[in-house]
TORDRENSE-912442 format. One record per residue (C-alpha): x negated, y, z; residue in three letters. Coordinates in steps of 0.2 Angstrom, whole numbers, plus 5000, padded with zeros to 4 digits. Example, Ala and Ser with C-alpha at 12.3 -4.5 7.8 and 13.67 -1.06 7.14 Angstrom:
! TORDRENSE-912442
x = 4938 y = 4978 z = 5039 residu = ALA
x = 4932 y = 4995 z = 5036 residu = SER
***
This chain:
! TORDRENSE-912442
x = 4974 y = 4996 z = 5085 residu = UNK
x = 4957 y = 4987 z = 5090 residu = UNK
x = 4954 y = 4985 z = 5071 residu = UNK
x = 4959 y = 5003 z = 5065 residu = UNK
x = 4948 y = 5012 z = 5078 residu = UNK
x = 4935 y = 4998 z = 5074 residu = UNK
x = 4934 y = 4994 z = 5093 residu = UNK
x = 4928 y = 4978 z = 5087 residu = UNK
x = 4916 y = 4970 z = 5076 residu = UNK
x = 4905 y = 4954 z = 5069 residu = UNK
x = 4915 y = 4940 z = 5078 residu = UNK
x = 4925 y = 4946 z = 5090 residu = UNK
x = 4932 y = 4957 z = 5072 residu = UNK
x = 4934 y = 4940 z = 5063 residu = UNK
x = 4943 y = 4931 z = 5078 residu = UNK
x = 4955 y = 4947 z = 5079 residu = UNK
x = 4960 y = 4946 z = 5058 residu = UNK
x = 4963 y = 4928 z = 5059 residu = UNK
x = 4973 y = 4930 z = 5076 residu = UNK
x = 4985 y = 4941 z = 5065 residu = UNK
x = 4987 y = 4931 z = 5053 residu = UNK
x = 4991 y = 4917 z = 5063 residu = UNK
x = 5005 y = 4930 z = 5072 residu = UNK
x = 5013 y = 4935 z = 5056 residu = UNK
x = 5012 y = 4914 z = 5050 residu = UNK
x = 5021 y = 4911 z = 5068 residu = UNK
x = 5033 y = 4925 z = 5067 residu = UNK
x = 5041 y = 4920 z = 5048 residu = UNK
x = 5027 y = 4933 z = 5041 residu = UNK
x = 5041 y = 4946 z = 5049 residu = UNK
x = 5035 y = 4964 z = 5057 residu = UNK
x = 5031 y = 4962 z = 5074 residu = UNK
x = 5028 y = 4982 z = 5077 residu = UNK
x = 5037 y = 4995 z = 5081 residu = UNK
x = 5034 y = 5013 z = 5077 residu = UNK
x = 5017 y = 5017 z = 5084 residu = UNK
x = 5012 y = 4999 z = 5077 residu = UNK
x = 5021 y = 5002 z = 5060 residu = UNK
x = 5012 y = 5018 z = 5058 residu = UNK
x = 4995 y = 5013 z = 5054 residu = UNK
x = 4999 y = 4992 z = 5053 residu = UNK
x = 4998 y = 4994 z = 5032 residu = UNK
x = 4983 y = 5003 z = 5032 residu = UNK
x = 4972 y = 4992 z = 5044 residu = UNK
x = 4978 y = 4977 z = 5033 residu = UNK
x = 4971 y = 4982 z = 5016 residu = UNK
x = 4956 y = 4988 z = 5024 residu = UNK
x = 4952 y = 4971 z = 5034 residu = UNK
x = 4955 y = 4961 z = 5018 residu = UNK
x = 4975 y = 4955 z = 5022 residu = UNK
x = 4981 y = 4964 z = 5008 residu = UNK
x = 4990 y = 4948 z = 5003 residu = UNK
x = 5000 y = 4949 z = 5021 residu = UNK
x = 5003 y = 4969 z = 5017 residu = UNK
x = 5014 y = 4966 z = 5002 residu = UNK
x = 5023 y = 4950 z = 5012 residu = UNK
x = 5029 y = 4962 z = 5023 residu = UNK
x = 5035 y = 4974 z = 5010 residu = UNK
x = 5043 y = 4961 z = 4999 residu = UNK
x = 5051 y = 4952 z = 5015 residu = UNK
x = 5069 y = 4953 z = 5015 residu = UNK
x = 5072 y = 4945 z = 5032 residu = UNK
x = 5076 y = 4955 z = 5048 residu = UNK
x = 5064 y = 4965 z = 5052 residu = UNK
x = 5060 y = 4973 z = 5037 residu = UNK
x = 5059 y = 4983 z = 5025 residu = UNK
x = 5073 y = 4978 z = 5011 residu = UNK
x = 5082 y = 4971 z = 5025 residu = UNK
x = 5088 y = 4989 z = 5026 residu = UNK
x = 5088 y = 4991 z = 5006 residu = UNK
x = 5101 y = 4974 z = 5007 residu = UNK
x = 5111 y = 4983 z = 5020 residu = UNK
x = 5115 y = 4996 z = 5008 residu = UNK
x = 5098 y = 5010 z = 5012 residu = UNK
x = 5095 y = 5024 z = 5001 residu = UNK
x = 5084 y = 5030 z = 5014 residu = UNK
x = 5071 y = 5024 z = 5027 residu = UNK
x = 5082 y = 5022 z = 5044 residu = UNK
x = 5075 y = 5022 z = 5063 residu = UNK
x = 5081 y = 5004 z = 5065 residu = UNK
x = 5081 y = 4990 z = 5053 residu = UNK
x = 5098 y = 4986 z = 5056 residu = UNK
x = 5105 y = 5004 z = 5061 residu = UNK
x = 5119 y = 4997 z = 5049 residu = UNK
x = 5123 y = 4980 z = 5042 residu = UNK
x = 5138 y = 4975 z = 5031 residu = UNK
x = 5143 y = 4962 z = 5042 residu = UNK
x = 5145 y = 4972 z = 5060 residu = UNK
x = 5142 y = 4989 z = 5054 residu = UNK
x = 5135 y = 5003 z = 5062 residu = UNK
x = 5124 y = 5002 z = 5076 residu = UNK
x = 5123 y = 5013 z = 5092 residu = UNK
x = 5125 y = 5030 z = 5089 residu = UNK
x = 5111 y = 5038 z = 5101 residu = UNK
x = 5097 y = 5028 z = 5091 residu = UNK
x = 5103 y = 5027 z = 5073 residu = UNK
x = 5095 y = 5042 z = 5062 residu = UNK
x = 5096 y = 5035 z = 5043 residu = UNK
x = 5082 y = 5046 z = 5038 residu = UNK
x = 5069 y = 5044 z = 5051 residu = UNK
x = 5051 y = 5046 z = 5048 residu = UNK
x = 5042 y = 5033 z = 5059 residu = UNK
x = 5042 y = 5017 z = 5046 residu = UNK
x = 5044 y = 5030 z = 5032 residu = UNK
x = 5023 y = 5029 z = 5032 residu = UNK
x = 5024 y = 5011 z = 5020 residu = UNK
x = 5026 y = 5026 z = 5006 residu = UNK
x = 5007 y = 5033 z = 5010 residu = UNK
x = 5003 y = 5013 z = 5010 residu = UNK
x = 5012 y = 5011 z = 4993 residu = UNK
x = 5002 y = 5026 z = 4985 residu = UNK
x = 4987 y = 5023 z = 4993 residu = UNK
x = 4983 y = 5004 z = 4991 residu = UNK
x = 4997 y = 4999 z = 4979 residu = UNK
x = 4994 y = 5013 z = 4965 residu = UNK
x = 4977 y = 5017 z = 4972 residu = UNK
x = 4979 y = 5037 z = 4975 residu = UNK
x = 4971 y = 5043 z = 4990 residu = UNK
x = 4961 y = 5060 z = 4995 residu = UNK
x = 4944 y = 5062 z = 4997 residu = UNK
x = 4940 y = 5070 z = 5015 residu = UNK
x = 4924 y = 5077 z = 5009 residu = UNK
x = 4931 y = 5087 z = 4995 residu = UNK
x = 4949 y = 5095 z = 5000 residu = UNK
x = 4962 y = 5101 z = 4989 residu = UNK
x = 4960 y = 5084 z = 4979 residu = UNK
x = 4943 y = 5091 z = 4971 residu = UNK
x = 4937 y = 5074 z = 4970 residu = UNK
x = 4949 y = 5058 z = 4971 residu = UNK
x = 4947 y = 5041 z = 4978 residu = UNK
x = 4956 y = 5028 z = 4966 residu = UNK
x = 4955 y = 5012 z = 4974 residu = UNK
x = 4972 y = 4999 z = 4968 residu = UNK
x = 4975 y = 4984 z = 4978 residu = UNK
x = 4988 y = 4974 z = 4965 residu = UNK
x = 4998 y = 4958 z = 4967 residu = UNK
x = 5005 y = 4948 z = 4954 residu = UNK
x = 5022 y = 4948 z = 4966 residu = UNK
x = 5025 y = 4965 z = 4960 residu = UNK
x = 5025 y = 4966 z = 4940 residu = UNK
x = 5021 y = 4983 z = 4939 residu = UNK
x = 5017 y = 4998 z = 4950 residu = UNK
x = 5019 y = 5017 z = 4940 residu = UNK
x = 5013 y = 5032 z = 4952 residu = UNK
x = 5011 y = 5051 z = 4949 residu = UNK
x = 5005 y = 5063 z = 4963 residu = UNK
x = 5006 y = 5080 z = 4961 residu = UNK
x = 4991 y = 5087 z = 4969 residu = UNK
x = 4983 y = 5104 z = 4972 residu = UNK
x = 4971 y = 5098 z = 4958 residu = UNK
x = 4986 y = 5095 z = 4945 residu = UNK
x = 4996 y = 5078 z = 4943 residu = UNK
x = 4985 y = 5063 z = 4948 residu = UNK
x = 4994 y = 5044 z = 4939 residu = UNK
x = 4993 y = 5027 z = 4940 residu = UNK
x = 4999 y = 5012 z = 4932 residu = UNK
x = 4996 y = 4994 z = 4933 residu = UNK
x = 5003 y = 4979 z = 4926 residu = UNK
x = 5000 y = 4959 z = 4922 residu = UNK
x = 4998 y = 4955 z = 4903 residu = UNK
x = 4999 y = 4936 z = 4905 residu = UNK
x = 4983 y = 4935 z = 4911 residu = UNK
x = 4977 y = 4953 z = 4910 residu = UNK
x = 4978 y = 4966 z = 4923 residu = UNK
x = 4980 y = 4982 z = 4913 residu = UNK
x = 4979 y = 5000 z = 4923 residu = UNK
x = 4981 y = 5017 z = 4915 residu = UNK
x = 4976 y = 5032 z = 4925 residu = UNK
x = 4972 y = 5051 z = 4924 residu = UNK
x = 4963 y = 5061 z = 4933 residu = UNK
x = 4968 y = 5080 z = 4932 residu = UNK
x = 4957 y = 5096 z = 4925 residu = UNK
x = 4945 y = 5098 z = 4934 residu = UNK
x = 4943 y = 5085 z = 4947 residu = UNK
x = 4932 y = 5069 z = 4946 residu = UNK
x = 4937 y = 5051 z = 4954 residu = UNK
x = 4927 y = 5037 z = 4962 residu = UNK
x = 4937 y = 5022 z = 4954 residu = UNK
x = 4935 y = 5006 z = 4961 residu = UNK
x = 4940 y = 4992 z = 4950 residu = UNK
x = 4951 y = 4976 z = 4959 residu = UNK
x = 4936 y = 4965 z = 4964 residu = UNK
x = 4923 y = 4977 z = 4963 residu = UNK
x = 4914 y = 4985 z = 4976 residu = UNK
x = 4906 y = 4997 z = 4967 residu = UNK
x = 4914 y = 5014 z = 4964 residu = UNK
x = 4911 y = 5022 z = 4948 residu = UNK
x = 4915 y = 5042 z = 4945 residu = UNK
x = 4925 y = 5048 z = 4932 residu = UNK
x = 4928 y = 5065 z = 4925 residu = UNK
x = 4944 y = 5073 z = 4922 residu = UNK
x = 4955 y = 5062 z = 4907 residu = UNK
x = 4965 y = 5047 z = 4907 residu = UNK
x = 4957 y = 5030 z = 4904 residu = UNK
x = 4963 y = 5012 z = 4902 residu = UNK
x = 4954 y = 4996 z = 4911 residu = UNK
x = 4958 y = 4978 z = 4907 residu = UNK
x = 4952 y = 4965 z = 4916 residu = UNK
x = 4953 y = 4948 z = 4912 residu = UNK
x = 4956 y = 4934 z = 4925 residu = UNK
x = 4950 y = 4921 z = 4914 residu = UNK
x = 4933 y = 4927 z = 4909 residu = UNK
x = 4931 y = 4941 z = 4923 residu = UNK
x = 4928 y = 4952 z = 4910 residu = UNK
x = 4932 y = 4971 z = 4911 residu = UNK
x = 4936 y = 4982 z = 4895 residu = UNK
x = 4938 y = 5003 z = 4898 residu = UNK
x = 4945 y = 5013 z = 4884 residu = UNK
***
């Protein structure tokens, strides 16, 4: 919370990242939130430069997370990691909602930082969008569509050997401020759909 309200800064900000770090690294890079934590812990992450610990969390399959609940047999985003398991079954009925809302909010991380679709506060109804991906090559391949006030917003990604290849499109009349993996530069692009390869090797970057 002391980094998302940026009640902190310069060194004091630096010793409070590394301080997460070091709990996730202590804690089997698990959760260690709960619903008020959860809500905004993805977020803060990506924009405090622990992206990398962002998809750990999302790819962990230990308990708490996640897939835990996927392994367990989830369709859906339950109030407890373990509101069921296939080795004691159900959990206690008075906290046991199987399509609860709280750490339903790892979906707005996903679209946001994963496939790099997020609103633009300065110019509602998606007029203007901010196209940001965050990638890691521990997910192959991340294909997004947002249907928007503006029309239908996509983004795709994917590793080519050593290639990172993203197709997106920005809807009829709306612009976007894309912001290539590495960059820190946005760039605006009018409505259409483009393709950016970049290359690891010669840090080279190709739009078409």
């Amino acid at each position: 919370f002391a980094l998302k309200l940026k009640l902190v800064e310069g060194k004091a900000k630096e010793d409070s990242i590394a301080a997460l770090r070091r709990n996730f690294a202590e804690h089997g890079d698990c959760l260690q939130t709960g619903f008020l934590g959860t809500s905004i812990l993805m977020e803060t992450l990506s924009e405090n430069g622990m992206t990398d610990i962002a998809y750990t969390l999302l790819l962990q399959r230990k308990n708490p997370s996640w897939l835990y609940s996927v392994d367990q047999g989830a369709t859906t985003i339950w109030e407890r990691w373990n509101s069921y398991t296939k080795e004691r079954g159900f959990g206690p009925v008075g906290m046991n909602s199987f399509n609860h809302y709280a750490y339903g909010v790892v979906l707005a991380w996903m679209y946001k930082d994963m496939a790099g679709i997020a609103a633009d506060e300065n110019a509602p109804g998606f007029k203007n969008i901010i196209m940001a991906p965050k990638p890691d090559r521990r997910v192959g391949f991340v294909k997004a569509r947002y249907k928007s006030a503006a029309g239908i917003v996509k983004s795709a990604w994917r590793y080519e050997g050593d290639e990172w290849v993203w197709d997106f499109t920005v809807p009829k009349g709306a612009t976007a401020l894309v912001t290539v993996p590495g960059q820190n530069e946005a760039k605006e692009y009018t409505a259409g759909s483009y393709t950016i390869v970049q290359s690891k090797i010669v840090w080279r970057t190709k739009i078409f």
